[in-house]
C-alpha positions as CSV (number, residue, x, y, z in Angstrom):
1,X,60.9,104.6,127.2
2,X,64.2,106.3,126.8
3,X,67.2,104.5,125.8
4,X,69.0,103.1,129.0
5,X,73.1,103.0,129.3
6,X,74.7,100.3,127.6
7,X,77.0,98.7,129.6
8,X,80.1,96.5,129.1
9,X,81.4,93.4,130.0
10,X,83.6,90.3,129.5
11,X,83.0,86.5,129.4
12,X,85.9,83.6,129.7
13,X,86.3,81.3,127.5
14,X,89.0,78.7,126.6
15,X,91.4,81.2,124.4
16,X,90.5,84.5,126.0
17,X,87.7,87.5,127.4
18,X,85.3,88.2,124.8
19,X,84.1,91.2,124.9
20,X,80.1,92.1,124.4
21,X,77.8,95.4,125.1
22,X,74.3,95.0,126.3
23,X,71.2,96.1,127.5
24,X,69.0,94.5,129.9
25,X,65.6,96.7,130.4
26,X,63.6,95.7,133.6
27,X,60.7,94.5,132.1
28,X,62.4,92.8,128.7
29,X,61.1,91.5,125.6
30,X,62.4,89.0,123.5
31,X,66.3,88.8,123.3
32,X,68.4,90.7,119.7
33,X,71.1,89.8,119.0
34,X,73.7,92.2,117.4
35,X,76.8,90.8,115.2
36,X,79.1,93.5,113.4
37,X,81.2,93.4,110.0
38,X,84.4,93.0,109.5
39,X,86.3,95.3,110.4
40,X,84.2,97.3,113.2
41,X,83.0,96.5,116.2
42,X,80.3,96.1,119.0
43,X,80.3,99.9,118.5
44,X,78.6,99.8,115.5
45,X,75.5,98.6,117.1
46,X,75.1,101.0,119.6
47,X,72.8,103.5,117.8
48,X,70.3,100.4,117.4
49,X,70.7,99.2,120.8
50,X,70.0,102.6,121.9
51,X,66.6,102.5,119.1
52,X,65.3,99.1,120.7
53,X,66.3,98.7,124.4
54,X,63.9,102.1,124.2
55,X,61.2,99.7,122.9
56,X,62.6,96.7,125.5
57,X,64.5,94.7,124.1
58,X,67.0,93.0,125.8
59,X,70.1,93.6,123.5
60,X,73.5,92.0,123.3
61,X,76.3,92.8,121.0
62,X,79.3,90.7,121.4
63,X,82.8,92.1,119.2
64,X,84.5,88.9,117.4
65,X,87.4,87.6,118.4
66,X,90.5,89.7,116.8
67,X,88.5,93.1,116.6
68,X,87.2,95.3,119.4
69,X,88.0,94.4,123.1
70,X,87.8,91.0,122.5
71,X,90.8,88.5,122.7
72,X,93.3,88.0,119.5
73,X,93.3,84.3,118.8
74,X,95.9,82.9,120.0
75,X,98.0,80.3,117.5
76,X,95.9,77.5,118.7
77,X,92.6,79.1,118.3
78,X,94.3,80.5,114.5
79,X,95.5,77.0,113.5
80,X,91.2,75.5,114.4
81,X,89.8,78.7,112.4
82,X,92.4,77.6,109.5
83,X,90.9,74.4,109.6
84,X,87.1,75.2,110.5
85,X,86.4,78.5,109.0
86,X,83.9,80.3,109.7
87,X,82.6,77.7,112.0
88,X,85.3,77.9,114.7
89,X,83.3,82.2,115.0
90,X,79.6,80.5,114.9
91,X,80.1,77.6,117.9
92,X,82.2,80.0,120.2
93,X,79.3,82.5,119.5
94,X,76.5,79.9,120.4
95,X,78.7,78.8,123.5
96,X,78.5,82.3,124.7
97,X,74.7,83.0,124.6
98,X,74.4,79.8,126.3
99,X,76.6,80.7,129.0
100,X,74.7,84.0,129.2
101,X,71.1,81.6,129.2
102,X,70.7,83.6,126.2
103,X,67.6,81.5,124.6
104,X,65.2,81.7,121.3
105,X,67.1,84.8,119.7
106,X,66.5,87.4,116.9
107,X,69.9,88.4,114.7
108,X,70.9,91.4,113.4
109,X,74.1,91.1,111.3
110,X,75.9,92.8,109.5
111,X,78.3,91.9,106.5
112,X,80.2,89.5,108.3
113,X,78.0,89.1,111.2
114,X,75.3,88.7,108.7
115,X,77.3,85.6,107.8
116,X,77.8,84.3,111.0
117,X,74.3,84.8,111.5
118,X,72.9,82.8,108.6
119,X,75.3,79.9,109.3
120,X,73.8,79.8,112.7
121,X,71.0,79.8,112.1
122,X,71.2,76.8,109.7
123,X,73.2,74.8,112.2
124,X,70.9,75.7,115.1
125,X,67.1,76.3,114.2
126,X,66.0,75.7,117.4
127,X,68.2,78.8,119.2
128,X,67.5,81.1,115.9
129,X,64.0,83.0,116.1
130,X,65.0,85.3,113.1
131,X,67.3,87.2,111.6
132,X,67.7,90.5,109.9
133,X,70.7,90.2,107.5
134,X,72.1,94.0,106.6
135,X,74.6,94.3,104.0
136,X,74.4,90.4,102.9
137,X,75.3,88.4,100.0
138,X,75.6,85.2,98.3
139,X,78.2,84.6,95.7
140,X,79.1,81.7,93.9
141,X,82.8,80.3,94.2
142,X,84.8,82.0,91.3
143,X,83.5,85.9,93.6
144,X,84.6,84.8,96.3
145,X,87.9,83.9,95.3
146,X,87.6,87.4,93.7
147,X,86.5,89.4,96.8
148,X,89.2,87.5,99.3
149,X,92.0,88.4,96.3
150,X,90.5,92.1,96.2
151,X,90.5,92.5,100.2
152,X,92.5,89.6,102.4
153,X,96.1,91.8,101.7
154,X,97.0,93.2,105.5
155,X,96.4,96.6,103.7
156,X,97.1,98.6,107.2
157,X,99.7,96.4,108.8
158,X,101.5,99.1,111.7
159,X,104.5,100.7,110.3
160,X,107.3,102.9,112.2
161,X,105.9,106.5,110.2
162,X,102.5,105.7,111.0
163,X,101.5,106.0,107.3
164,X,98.8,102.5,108.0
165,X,96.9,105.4,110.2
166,X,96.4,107.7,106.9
167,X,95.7,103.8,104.8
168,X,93.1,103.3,107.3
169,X,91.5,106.0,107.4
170,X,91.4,106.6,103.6
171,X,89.9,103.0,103.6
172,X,86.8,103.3,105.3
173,X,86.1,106.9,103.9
174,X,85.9,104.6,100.1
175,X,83.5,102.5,101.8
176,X,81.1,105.3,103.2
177,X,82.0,105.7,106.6
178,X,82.7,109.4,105.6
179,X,78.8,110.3,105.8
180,X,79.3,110.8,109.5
181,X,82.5,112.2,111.4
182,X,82.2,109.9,114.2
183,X,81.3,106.8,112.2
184,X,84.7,107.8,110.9
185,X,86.7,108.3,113.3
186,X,85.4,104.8,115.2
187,X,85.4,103.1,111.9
188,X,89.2,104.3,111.4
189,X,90.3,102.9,114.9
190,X,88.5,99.7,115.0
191,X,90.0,98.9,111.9
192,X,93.4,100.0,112.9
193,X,93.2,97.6,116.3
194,X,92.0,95.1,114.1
195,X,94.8,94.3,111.2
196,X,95.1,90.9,112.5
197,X,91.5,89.8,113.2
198,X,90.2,91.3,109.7
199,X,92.5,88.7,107.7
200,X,91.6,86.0,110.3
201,X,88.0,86.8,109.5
202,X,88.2,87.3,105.7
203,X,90.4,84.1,105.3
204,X,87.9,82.4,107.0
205,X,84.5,83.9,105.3
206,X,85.4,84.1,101.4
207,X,85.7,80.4,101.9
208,X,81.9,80.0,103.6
209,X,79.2,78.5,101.3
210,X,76.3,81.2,101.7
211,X,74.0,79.5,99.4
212,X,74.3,76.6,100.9
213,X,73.3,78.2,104.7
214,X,70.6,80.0,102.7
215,X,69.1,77.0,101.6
216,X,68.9,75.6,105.0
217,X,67.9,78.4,107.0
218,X,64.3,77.8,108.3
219,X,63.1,81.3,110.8
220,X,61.8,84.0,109.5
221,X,64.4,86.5,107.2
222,X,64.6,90.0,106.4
223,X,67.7,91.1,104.0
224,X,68.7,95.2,103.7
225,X,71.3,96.6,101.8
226,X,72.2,99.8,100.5
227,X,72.9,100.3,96.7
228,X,76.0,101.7,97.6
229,X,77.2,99.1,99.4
230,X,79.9,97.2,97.7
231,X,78.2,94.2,98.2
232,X,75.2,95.1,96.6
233,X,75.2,93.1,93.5
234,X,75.7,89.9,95.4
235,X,72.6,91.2,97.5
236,X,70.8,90.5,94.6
237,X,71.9,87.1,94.1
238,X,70.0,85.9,97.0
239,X,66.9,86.1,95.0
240,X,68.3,82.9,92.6
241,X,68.0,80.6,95.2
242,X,65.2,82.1,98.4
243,X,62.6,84.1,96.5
244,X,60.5,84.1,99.6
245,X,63.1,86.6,101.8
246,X,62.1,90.2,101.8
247,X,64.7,92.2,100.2
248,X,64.7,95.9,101.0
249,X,67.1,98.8,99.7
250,X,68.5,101.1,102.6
251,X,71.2,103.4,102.8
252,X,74.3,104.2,104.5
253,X,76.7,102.0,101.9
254,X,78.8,99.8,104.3
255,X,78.1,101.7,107.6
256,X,74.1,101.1,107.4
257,X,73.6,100.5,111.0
258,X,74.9,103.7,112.1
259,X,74.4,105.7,109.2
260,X,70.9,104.8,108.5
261,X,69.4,103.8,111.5
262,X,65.6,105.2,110.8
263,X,66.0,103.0,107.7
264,X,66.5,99.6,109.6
265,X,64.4,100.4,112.4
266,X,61.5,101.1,109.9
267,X,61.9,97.6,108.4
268,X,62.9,95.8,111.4
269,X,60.3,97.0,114.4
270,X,57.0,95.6,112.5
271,X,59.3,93.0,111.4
272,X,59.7,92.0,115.3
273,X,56.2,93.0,116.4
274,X,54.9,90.2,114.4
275,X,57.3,88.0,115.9
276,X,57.1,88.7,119.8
């Protein structure tokens, strides 16, 4: 079967539209779910959207709130992710699929979706089938505090001679988004519309206990990661405390899922097939 359009759309809720991309084949399998990093977007996913509704999977890939199309969060929703973390991301994402009827899903994340994904999935077993976690980590408390000192500064903030455009774009090149042109170029622009959101995100995540959602997480796990990804040596932390997760090197640094796309799709389609 050959990839079908993905098409766009927008769901209410209390502080805004969230934006999503998806694909609904006529004959679907089972449901994947697609969650991007910090600071990209839905458009990350689409070259594996484009691999597995071509198989028939019914794919959805909403962008978080603060990046993408989505809705900035307004002060009330910024003072509840202050408070909740990465919580307040996980329950408005579970409210969505249900408004969808999205039921019994599989989760590809990435970075920070990967995150979002694994709390999920310890919070809500029963709406969790699996998960593939790209580009994960666990880190104990001391590198966190490191990695939100190293990368929570509004490095790209807009300023009047445009030099944030030129920050941006330097930015994502030293994180490997420069393998591809247009990886670039989209990598570059949903990190520019997305100053806010990144900081709401990253304030939010470097405070997440990891090991702790490990620990509970119950579905069946793949983890992939590039070695040059800069999260690579916490990658190999998750082996201290779940010894029983595959853990498979890819490449593509931080822009895996679009710039190795054979690599995940190798991994992930048996990975499914036993599954479905």
């Amino acid at each position: 079967m050959a990839p079908l359009p993905i098409k766009k759309a927008y769901i209410d809720t209390q502080y805004g539209q969230l934006h999503y991309r998806y694909v609904k084949p006529p004959a679907s399998k089972d449901v994947l779910i697609f969650l991007h990093q910090s600071a990209t977007s839905s458009a990350s996913m689409t070259r594996l959207i484009d691999q597995y509704s071509a198989l028939g999977y019914e794919c959805y890939a909403p962008d978080m709130p603060g990046f993408g199309g989505s809705f900035d969060p307004p002060e009330e929703a910024i003072k509840e992710i202050s408070n909740r973390g990465t919580r307040w991301y996980v329950d408005l994402y579970l409210w969505v699929f249900e408004k969808l009827g999205l039921k019994k899903l599989h989760i590809i994340g990435h970075h920070t979706g990967a995150s979002l994904a694994t709390e999920m999935a310890a919070i809500k077993p029963e709406v969790v089938k699996s998960m593939c976690l790209i580009g994960t980590s666990v880190m104990t408390a001391a590198e966190r505090a490191e990695m939100k000192a190293r990368y929570f500064a509004p490095f790209n903030k807009p300023v009047a001679d445009g030099s944030h455009l030129q920050k941006t774009w330097d930015y994502v090149a030293k994180l490997g988004a420069d393998g591809d042109l247009e990886v670039h170029h989209q990598a570059a622009l949903d990190h520019i519309r997305a100053w806010k959101g990144r900081n709401q995100m990253y304030g939010a995540i470097w405070d997440q206990d990891k090991e702790k959602c490990f620990q509970a997480i119950k579905c069946p796990v793949i983890a992939l990661c590039a070695k040059d990804d800069v999260v690579w040596p916490y990658f190999q932390q998750i082996r201290r405390i779940r010894d029983d997760i595959p853990m498979i090197e890819i490449k593509g640094a931080a822009y895996s899922p679009e710039l190795d796309v054979h690599g995940i799709v190798e991994n992930l389609t048996p990975f499914l097939e036993k599954l479905c």
